[in-house]
TIRO-2110 file (N, C-alpha, C; in Angstrom, 1 decimal):
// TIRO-2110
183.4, 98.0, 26.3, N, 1, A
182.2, 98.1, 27.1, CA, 1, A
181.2, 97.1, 26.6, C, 1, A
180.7, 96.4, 27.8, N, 2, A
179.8, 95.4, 27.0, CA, 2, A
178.2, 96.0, 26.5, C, 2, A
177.4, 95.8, 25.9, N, 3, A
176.4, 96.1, 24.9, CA, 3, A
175.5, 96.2, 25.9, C, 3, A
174.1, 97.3, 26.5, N, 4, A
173.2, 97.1, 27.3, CA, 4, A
171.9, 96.9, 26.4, C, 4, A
171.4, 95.7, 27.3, N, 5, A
170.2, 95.5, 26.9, CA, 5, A
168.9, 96.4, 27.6, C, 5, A
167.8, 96.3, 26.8, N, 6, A
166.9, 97.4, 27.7, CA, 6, A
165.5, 96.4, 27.8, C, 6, A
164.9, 96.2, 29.2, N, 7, A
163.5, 95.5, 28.7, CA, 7, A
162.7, 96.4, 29.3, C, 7, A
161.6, 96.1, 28.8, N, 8, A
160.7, 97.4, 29.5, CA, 8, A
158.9, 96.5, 29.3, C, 8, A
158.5, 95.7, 30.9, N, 9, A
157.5, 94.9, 30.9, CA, 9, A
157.7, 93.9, 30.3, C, 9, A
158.9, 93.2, 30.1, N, 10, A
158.9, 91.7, 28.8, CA, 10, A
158.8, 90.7, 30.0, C, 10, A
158.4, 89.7, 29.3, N, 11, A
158.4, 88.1, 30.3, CA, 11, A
160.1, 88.1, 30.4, C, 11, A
160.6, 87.8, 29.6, N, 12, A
162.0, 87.8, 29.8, CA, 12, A
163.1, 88.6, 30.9, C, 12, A
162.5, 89.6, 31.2, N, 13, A
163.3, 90.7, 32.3, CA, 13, A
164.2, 89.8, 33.3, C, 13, A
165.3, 90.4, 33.4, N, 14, A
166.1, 89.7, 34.1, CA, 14, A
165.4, 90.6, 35.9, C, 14, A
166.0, 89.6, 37.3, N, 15, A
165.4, 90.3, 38.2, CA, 15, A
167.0, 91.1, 38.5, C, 15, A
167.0, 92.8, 39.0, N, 16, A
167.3, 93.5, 38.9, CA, 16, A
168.8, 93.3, 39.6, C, 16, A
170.0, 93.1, 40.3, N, 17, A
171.0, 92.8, 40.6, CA, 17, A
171.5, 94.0, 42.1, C, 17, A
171.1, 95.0, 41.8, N, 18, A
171.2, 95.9, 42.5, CA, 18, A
169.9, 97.1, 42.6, C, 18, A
170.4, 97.9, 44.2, N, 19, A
168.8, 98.5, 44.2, CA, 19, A
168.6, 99.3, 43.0, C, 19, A
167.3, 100.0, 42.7, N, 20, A
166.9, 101.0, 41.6, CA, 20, A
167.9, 102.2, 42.0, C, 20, A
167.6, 103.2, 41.2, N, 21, A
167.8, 104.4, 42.0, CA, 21, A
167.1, 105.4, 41.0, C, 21, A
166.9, 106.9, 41.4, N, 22, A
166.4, 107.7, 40.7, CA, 22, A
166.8, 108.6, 39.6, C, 22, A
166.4, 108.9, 38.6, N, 23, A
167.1, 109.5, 37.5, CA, 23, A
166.4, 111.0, 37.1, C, 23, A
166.9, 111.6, 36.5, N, 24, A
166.5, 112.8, 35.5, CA, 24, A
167.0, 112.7, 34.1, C, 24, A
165.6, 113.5, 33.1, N, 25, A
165.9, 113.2, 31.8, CA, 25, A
165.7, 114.9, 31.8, C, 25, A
166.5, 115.2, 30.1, N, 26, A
166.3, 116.4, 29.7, CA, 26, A
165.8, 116.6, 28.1, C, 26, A
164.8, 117.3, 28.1, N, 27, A
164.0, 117.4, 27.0, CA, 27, A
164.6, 118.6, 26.4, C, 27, A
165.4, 118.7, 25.4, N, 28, A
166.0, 120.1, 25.2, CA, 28, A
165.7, 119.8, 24.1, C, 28, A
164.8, 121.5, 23.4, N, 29, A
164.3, 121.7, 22.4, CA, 29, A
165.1, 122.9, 21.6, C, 29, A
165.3, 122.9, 20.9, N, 30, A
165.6, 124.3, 20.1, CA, 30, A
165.0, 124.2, 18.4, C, 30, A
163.9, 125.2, 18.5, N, 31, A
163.8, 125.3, 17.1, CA, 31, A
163.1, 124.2, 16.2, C, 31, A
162.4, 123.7, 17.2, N, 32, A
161.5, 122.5, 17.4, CA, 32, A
162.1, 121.0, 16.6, C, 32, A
163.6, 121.0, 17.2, N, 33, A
164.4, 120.0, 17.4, CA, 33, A
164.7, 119.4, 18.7, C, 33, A
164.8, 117.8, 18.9, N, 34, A
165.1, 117.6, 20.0, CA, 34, A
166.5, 117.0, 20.2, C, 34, A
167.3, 117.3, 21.3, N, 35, A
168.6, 117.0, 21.3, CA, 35, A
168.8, 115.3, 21.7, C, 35, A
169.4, 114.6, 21.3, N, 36, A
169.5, 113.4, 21.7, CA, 36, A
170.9, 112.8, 21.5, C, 36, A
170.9, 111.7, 22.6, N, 37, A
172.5, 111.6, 22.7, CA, 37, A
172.8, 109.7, 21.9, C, 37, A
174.1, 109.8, 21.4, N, 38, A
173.9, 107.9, 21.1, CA, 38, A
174.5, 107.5, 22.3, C, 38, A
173.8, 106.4, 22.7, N, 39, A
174.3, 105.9, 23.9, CA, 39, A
176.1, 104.8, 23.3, C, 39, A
177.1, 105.1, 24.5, N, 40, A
178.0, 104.0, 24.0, CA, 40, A
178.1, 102.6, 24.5, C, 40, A
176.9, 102.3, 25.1, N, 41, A
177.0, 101.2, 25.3, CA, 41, A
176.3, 100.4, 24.9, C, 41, A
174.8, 100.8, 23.9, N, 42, A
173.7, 100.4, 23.1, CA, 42, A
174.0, 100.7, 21.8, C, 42, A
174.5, 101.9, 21.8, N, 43, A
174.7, 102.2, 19.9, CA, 43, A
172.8, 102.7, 19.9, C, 43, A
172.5, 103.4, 20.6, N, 44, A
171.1, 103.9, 20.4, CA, 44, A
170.8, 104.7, 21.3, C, 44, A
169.8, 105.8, 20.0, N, 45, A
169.6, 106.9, 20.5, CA, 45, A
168.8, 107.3, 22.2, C, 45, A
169.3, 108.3, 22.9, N, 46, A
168.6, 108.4, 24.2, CA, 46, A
168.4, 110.1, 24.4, C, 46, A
167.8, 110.2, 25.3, N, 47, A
167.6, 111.9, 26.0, CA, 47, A
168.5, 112.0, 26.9, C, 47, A
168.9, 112.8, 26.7, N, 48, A
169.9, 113.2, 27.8, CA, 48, A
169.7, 113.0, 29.0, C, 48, A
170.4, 112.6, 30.2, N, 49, A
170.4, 112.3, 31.5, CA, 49, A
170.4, 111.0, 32.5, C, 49, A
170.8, 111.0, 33.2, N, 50, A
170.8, 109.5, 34.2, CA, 50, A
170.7, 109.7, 35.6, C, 50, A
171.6, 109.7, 36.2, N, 51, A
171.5, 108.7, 37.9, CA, 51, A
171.7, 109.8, 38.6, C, 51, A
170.6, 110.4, 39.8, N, 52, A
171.1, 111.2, 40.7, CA, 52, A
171.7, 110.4, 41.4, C, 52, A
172.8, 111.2, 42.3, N, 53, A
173.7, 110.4, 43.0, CA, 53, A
173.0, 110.9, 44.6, C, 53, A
174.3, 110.3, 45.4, N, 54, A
172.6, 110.6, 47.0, CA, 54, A
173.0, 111.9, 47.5, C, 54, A
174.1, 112.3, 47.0, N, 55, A
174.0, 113.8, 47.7, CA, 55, A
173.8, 115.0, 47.0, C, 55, A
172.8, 114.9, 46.2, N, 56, A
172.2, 116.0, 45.2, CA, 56, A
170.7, 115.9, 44.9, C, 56, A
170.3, 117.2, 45.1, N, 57, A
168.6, 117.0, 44.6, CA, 57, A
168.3, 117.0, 43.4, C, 57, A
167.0, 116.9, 42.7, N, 58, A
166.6, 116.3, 41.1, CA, 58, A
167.3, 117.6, 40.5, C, 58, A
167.2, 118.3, 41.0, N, 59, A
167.4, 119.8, 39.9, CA, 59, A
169.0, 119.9, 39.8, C, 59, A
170.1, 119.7, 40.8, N, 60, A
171.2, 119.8, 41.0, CA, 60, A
171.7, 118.2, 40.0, C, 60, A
171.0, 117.2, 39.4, N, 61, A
171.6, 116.6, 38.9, CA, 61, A
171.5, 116.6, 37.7, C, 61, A
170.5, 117.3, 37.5, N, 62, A
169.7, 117.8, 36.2, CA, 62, A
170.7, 118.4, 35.5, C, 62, A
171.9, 119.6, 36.3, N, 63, A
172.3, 120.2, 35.4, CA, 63, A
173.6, 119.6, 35.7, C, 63, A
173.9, 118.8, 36.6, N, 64, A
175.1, 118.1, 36.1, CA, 64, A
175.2, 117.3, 35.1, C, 64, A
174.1, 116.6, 35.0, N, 65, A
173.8, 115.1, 33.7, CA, 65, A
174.0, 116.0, 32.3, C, 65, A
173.5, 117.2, 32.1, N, 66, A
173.1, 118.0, 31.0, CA, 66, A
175.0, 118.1, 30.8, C, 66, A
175.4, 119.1, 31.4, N, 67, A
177.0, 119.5, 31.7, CA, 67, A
177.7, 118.3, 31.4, C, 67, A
177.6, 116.9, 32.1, N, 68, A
178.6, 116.4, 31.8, CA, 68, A
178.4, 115.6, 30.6, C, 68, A
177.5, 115.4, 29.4, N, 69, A
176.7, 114.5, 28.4, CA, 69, A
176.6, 115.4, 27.3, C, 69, A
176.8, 117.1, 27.6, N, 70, A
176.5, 118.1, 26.3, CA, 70, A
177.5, 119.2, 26.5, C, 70, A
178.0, 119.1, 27.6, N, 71, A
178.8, 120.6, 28.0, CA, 71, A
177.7, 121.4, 27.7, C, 71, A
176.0, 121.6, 28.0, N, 72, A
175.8, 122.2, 27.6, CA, 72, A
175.3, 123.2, 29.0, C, 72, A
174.9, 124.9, 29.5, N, 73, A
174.3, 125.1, 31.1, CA, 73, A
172.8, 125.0, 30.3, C, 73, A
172.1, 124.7, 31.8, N, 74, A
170.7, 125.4, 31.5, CA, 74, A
170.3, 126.2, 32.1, C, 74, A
169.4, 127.2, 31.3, N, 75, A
169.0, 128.6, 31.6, CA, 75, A
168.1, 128.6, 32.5, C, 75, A
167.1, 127.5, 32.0, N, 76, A
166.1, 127.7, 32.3, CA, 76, A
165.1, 126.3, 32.4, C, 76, A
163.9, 126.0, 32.7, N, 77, A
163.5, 124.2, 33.0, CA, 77, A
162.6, 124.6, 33.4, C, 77, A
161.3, 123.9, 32.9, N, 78, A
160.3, 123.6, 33.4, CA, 78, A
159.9, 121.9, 33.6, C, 78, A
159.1, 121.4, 34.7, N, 79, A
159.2, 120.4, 34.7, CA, 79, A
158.1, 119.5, 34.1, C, 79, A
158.3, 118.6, 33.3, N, 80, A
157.5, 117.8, 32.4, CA, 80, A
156.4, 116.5, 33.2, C, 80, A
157.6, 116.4, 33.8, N, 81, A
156.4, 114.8, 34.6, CA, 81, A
157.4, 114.3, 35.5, C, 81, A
156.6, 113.9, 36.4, N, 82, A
157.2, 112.9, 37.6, CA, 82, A
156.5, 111.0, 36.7, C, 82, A
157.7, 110.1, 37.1, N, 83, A
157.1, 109.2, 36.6, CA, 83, A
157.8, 107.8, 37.2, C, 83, A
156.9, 107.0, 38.3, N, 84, A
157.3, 105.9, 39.0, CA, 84, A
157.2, 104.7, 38.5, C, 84, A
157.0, 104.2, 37.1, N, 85, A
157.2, 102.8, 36.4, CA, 85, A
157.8, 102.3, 36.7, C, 85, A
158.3, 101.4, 38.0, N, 86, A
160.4, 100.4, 38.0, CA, 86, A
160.2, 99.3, 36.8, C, 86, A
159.3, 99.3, 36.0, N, 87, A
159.3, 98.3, 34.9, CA, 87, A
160.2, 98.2, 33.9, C, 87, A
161.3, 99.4, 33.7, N, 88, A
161.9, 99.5, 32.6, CA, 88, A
163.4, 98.8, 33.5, C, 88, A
164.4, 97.9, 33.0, N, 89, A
165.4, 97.6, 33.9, CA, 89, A
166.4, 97.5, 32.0, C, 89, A
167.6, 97.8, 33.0, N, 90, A
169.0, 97.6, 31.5, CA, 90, A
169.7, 96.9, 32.2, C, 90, A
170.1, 95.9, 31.2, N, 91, A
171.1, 94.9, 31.5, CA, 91, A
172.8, 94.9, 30.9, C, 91, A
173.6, 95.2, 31.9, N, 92, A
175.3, 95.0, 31.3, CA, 92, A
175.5, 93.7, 31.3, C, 92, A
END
């Protein structure tokens, strides 16, 4: 798998190749640790979650991204933040 680059606001940003699309992250705490995944295609650390797909709402992907990245269910969620930056783009 080739290595993803991340830019976020750089002069350098490549222009995007295909549309955006919308994602969910999961903040999972236990014991005032936070869970975090290594990405395999950066070799660096991330929060759990990615890409809703178009036939599911934010919450129905939430627990699929969690399930398929942790095996892990969730009980329970509160929501942290909505947040519309498209400045962050990853390059394969």
């Amino acid at each position: 798998m080739p290595e993803a680059k991340f830019y976020y606001k750089h002069r350098n940003t490549p222009i995007p190749n295909q549309p955006t699309s919308i994602g969910v992250v999961a903040l999972i705490e236990k014991e005032n640790k936070l869970l975090l995944e290594r990405r395999t295609d950066s070799n660096r650390w991330a929060l759990i979650g990615g890409a809703i797909k178009s036939d599911e709402s934010l919450l129905d992907g939430l627990y699929r991204e969690v399930m398929e990245e942790t095996g892990l269910s969730i009980c329970s969620y509160d929501l942290f933040g909505t947040f519309s930056d498209p400045s962050r783009v990853a390059a394969f």
